[in-house]
PDB file of N, CA, C and O in Angstrom:
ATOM      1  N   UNK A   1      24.501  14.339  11.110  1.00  0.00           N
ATOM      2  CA  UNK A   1      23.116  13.999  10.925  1.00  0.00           C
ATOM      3  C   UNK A   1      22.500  13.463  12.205  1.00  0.00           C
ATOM      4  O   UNK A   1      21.292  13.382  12.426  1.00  0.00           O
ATOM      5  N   UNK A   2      23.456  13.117  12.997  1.00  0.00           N
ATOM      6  CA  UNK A   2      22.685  12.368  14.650  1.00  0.00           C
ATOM      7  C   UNK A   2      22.168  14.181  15.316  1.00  0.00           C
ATOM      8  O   UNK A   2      22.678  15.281  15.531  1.00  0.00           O
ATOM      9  N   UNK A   3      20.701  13.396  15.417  1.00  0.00           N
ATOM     10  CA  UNK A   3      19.995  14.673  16.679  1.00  0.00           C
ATOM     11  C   UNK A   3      19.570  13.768  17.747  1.00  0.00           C
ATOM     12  O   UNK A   3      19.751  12.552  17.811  1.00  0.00           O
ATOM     13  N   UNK A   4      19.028  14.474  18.505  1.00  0.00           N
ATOM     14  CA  UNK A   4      18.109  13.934  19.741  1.00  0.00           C
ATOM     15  C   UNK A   4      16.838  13.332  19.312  1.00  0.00           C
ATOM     16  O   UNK A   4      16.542  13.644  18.158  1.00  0.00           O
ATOM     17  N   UNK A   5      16.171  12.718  19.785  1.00  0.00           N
ATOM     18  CA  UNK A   5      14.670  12.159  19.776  1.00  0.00           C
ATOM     19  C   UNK A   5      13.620  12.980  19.717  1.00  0.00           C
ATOM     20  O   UNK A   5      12.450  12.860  19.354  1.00  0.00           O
ATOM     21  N   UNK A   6      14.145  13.666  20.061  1.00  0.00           N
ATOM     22  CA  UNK A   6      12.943  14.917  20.200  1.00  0.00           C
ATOM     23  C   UNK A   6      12.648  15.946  19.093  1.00  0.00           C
ATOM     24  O   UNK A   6      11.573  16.491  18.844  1.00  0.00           O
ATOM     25  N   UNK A   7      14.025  16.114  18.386  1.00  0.00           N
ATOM     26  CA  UNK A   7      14.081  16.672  17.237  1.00  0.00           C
ATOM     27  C   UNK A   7      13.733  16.037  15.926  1.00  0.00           C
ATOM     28  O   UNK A   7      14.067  14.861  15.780  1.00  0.00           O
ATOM     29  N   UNK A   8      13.007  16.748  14.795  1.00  0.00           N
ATOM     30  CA  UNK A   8      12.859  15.649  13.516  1.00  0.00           C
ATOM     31  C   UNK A   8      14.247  15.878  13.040  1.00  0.00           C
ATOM     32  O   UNK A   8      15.031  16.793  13.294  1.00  0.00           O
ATOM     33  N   UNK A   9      14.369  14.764  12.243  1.00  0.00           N
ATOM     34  CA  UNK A   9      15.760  14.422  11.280  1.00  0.00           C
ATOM     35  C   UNK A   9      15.623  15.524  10.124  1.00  0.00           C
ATOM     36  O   UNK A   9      14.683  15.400   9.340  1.00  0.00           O
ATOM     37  N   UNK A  10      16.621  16.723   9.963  1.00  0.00           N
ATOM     38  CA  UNK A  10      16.952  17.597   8.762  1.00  0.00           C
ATOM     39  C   UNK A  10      18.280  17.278   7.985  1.00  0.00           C
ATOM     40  O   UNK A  10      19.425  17.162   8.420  1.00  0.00           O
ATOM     41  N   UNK A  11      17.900  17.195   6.997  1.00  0.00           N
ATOM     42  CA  UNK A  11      18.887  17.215   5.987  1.00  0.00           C
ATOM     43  C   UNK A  11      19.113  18.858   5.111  1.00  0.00           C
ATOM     44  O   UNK A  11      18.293  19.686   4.716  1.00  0.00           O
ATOM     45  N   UNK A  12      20.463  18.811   5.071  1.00  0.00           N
ATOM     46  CA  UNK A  12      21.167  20.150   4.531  1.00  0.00           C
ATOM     47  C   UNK A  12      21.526  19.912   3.171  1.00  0.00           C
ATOM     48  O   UNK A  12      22.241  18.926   2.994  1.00  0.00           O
ATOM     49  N   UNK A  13      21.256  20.468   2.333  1.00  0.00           N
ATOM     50  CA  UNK A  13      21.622  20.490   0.858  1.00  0.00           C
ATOM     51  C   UNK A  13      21.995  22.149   0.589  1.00  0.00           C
ATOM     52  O   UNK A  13      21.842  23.167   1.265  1.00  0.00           O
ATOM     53  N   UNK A  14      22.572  21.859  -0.777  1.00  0.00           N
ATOM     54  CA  UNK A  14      23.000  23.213  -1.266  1.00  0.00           C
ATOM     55  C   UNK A  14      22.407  23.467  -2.418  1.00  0.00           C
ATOM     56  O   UNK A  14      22.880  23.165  -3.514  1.00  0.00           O
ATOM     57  N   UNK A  15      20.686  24.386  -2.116  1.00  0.00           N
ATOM     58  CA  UNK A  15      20.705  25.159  -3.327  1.00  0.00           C
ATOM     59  C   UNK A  15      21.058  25.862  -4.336  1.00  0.00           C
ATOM     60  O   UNK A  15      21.525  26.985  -4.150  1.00  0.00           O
ATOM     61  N   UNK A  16      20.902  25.325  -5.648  1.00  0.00           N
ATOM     62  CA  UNK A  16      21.371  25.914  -6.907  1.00  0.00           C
ATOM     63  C   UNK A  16      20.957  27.747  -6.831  1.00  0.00           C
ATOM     64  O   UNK A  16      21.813  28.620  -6.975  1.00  0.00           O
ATOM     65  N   UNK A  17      19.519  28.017  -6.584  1.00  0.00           N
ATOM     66  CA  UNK A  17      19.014  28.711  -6.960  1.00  0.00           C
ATOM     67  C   UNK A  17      19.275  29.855  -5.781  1.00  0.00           C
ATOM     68  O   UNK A  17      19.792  30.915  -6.134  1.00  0.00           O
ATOM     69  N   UNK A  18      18.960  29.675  -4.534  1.00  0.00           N
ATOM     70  CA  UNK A  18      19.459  30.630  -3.516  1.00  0.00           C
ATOM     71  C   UNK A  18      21.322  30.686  -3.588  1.00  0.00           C
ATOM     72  O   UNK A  18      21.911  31.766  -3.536  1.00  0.00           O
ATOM     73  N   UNK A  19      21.900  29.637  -3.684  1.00  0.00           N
ATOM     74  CA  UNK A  19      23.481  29.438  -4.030  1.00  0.00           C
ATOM     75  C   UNK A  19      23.978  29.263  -2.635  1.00  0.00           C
ATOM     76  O   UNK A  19      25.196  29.425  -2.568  1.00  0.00           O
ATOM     77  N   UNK A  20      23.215  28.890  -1.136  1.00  0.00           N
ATOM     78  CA  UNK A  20      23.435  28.581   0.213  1.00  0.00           C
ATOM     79  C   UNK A  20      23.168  27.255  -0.130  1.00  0.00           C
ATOM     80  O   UNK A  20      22.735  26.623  -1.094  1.00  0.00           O
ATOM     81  N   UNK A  21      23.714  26.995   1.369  1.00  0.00           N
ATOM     82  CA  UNK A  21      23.252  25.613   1.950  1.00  0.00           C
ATOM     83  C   UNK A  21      22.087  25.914   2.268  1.00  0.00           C
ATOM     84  O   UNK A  21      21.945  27.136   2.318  1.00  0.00           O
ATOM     85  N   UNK A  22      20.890  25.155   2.586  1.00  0.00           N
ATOM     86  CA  UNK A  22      19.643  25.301   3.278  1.00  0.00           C
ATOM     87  C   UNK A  22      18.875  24.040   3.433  1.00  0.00           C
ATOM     88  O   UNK A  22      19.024  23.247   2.503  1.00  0.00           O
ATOM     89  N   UNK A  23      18.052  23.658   4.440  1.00  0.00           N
ATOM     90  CA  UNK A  23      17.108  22.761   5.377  1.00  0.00           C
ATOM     91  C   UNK A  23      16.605  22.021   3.646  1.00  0.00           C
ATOM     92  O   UNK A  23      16.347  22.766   2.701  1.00  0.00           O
ATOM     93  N   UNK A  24      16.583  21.390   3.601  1.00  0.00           N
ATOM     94  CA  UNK A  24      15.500  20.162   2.622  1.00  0.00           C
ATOM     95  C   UNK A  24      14.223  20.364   3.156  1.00  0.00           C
ATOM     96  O   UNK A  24      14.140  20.772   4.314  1.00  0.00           O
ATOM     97  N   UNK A  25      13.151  20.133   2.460  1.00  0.00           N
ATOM     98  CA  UNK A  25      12.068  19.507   3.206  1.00  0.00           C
ATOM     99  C   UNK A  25      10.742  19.232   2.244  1.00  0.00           C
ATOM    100  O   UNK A  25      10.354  19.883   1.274  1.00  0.00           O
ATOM    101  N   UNK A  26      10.250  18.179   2.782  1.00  0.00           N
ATOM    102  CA  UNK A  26       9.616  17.037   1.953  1.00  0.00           C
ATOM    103  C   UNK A  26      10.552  16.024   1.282  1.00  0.00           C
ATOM    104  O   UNK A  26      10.650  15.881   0.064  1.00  0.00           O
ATOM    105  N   UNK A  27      11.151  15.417   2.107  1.00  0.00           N
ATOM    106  CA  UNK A  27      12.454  14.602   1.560  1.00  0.00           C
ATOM    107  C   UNK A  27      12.143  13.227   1.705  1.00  0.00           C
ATOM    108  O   UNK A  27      11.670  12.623   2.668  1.00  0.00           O
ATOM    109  N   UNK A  28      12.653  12.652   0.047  1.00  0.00           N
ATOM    110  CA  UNK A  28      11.912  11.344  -0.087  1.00  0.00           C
ATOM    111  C   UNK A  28      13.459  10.680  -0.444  1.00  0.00           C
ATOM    112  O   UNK A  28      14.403  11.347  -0.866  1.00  0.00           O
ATOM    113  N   UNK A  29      13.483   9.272  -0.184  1.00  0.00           N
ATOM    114  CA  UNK A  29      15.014   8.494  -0.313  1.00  0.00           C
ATOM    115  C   UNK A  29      14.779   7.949  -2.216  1.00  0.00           C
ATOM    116  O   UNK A  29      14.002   7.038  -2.502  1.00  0.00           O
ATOM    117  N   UNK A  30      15.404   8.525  -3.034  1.00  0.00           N
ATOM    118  CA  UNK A  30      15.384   7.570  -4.094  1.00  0.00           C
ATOM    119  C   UNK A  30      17.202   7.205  -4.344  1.00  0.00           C
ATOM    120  O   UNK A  30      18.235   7.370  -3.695  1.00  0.00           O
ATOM    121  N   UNK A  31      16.901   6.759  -5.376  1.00  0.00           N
ATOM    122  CA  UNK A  31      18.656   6.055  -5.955  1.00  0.00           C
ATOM    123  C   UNK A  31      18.710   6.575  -7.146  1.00  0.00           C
ATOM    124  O   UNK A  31      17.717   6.361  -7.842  1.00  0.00           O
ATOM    125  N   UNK A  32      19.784   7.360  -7.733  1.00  0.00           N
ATOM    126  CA  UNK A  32      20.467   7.843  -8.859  1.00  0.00           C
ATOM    127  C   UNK A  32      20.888   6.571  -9.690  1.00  0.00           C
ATOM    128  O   UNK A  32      21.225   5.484  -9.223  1.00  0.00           O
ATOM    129  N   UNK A  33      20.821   6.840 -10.688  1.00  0.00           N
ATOM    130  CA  UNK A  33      21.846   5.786 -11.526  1.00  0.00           C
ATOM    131  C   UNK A  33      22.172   5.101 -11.604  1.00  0.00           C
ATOM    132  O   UNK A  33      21.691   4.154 -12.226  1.00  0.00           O
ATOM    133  N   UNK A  34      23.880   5.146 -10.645  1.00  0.00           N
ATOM    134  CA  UNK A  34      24.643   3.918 -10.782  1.00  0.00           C
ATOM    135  C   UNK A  34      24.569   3.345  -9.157  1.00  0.00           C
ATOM    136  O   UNK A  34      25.588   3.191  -8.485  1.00  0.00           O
ATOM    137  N   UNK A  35      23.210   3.063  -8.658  1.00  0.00           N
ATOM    138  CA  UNK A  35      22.756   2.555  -7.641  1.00  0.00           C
ATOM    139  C   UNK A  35      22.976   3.251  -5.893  1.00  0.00           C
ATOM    140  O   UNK A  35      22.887   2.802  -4.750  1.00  0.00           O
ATOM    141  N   UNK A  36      23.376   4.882  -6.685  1.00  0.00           N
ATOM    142  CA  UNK A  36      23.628   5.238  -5.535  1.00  0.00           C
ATOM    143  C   UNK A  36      22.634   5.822  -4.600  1.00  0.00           C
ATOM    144  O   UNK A  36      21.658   6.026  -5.323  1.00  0.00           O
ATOM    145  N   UNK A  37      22.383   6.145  -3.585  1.00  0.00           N
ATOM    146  CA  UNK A  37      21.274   6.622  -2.857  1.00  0.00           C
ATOM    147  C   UNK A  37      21.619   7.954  -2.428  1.00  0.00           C
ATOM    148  O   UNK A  37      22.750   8.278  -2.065  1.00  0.00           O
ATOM    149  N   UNK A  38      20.413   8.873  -2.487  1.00  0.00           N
ATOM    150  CA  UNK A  38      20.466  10.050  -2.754  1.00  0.00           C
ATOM    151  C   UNK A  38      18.807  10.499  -2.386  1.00  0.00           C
ATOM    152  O   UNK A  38      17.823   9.868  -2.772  1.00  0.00           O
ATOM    153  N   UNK A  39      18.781  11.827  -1.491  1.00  0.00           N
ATOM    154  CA  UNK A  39      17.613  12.070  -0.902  1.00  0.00           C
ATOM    155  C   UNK A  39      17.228  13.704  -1.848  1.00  0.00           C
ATOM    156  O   UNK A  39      18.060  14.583  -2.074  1.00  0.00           O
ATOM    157  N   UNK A  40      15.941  13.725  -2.209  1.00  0.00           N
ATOM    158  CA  UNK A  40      15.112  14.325  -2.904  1.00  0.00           C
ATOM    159  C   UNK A  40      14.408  15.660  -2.400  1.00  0.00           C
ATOM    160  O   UNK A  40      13.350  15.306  -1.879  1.00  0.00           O
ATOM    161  N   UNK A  41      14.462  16.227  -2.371  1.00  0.00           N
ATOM    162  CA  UNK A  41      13.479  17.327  -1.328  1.00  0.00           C
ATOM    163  C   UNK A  41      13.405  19.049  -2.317  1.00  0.00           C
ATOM    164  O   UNK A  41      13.830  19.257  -3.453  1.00  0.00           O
ATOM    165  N   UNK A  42      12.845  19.848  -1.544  1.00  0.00           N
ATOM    166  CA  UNK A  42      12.852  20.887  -1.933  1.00  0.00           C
ATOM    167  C   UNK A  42      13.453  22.195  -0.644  1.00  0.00           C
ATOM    168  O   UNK A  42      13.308  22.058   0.571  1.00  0.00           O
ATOM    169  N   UNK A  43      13.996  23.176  -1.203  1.00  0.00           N
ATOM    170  CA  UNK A  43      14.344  24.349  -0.398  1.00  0.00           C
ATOM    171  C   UNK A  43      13.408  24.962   0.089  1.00  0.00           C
ATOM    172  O   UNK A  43      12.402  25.445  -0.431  1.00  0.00           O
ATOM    173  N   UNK A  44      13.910  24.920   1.550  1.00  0.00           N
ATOM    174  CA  UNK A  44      12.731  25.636   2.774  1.00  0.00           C
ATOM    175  C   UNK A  44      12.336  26.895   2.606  1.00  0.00           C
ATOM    176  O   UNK A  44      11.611  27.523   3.378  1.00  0.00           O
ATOM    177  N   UNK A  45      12.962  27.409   1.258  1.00  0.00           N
ATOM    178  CA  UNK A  45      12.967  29.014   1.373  1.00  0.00           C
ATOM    179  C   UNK A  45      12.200  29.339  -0.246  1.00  0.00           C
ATOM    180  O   UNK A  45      10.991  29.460  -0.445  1.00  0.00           O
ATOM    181  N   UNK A  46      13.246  29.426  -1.218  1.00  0.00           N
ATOM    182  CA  UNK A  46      12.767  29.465  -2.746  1.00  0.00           C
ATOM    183  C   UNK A  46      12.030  28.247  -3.037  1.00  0.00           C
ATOM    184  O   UNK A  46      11.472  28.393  -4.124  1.00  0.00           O
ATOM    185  N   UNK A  47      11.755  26.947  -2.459  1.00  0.00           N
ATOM    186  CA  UNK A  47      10.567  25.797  -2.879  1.00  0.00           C
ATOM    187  C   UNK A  47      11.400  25.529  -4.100  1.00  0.00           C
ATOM    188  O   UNK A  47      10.580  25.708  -5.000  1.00  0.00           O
ATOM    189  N   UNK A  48      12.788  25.138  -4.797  1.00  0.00           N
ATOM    190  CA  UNK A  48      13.610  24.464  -6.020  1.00  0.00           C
ATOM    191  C   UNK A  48      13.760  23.553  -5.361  1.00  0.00           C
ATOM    192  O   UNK A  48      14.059  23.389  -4.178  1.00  0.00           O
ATOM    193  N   UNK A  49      13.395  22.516  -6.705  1.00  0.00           N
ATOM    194  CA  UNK A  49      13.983  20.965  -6.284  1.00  0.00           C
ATOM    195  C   UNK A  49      15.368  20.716  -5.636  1.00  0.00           C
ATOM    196  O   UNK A  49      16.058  21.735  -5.601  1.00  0.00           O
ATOM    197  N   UNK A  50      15.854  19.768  -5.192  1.00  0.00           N
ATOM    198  CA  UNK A  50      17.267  19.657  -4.665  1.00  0.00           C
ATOM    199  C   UNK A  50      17.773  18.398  -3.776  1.00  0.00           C
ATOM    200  O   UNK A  50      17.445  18.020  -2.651  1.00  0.00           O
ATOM    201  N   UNK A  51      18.533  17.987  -4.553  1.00  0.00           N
ATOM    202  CA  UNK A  51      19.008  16.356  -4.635  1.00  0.00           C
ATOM    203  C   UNK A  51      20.398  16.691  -3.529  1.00  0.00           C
ATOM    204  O   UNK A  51      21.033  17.746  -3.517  1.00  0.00           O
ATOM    205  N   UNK A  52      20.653  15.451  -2.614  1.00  0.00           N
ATOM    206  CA  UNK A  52      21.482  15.652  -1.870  1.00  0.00           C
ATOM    207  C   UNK A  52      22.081  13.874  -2.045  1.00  0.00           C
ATOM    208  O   UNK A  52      21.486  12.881  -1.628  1.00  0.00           O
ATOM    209  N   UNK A  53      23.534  13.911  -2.850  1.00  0.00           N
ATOM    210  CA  UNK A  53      23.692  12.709  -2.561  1.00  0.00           C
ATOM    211  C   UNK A  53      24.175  11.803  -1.190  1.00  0.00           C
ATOM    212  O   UNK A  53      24.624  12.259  -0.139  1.00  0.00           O
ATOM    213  N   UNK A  54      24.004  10.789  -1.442  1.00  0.00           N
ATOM    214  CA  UNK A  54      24.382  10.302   0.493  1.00  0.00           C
ATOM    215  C   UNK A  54      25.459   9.080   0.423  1.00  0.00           C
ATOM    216  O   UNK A  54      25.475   8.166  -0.401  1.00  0.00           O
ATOM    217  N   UNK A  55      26.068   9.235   1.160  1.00  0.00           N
ATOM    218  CA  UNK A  55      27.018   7.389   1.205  1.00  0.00           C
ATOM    219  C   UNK A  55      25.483   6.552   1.836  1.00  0.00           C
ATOM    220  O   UNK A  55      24.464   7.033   2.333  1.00  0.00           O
ATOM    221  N   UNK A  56      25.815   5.374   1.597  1.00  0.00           N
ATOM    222  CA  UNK A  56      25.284   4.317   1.828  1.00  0.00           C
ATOM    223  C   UNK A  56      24.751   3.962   3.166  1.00  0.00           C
ATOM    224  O   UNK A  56      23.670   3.401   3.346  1.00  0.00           O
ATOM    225  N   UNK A  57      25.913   4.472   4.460  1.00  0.00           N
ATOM    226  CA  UNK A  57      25.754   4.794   5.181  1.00  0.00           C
ATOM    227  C   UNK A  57      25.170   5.559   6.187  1.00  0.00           C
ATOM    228  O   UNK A  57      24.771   5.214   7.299  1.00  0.00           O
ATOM    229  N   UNK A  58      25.177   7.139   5.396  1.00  0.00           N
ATOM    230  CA  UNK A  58      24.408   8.054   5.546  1.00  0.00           C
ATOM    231  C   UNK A  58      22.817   7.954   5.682  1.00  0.00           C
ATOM    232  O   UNK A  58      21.922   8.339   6.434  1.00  0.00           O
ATOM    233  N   UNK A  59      23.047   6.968   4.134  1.00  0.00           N
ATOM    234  CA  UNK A  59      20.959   6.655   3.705  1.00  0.00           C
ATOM    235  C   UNK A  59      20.510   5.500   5.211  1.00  0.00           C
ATOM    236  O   UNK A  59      19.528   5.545   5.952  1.00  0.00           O
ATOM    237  N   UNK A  60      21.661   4.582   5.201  1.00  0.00           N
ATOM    238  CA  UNK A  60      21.028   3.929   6.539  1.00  0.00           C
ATOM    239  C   UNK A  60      20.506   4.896   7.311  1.00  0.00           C
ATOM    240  O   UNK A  60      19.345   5.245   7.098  1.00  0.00           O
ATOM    241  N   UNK A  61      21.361   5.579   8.472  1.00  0.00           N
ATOM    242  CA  UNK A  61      20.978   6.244   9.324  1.00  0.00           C
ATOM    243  C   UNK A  61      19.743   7.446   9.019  1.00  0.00           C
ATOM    244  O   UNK A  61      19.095   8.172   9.772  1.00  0.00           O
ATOM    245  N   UNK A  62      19.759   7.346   8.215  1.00  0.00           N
ATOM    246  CA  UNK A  62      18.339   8.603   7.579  1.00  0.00           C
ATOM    247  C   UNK A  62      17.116   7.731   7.902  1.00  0.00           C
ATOM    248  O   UNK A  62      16.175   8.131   8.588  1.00  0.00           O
ATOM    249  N   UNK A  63      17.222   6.215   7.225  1.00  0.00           N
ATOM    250  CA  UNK A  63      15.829   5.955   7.206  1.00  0.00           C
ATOM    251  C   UNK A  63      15.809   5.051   8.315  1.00  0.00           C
ATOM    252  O   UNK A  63      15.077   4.076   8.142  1.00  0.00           O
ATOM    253  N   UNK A  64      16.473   5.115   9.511  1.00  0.00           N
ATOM    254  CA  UNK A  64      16.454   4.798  10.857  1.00  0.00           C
ATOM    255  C   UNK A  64      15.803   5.604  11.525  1.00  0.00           C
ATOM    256  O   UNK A  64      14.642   5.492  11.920  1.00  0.00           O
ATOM    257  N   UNK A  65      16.898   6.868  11.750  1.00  0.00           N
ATOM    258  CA  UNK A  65      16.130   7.854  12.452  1.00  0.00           C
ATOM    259  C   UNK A  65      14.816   8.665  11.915  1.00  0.00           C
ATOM    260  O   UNK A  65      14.170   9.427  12.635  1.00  0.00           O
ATOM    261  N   UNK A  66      14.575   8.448  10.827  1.00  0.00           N
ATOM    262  CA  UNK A  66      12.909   8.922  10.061  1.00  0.00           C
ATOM    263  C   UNK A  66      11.898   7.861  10.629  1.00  0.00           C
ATOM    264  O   UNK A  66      10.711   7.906  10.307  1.00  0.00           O
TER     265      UNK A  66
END
C-alpha cells in the first residue's frame, strides 16, 4: 500500500462480479461488526459495491496517506 507522494493512495479489492482483483474507488473507511475496519468502495470497471477488509494497521496507514 506505500506509494510515492505524488501518486493518490489505491486500494485493490476483489470483485465478486468481474471475479478479478481491481482498483476501488470512491473509498470510504467504515468498521464491520466485530469492530473491525474495513474500506468501502466500488469497482473501477462494473461500478459493484466492494468491501475490502484491513488489519488495523493497514486502516492506519490508509488514513495517513489519504
Amino acid at each position: 500500500m506505500k506509494q510515492d507522494d505524488s501518486q493518490p493512495v489505491t486500494l485493490i479489492g476483489h470483485c465478486m462480479k468481474c471475479k478479478q482483483k481491481r482498483e476501488m474507488k470512491n473509498v470510504d473507511m467504515v468498521e464491520i461488526k466485530p469492530g473491525r475496519p474495513a474500506a468501502k468502495g466500488k469497482c473501477s470497471v462494473c461500478d459493484t459495491g466492494m468491501y475490502k477488509i484491513m488489519s488495523k494497521e493497514q486502516a492506519e496507514e490508509y488514513k495517513k496517506a489519504a
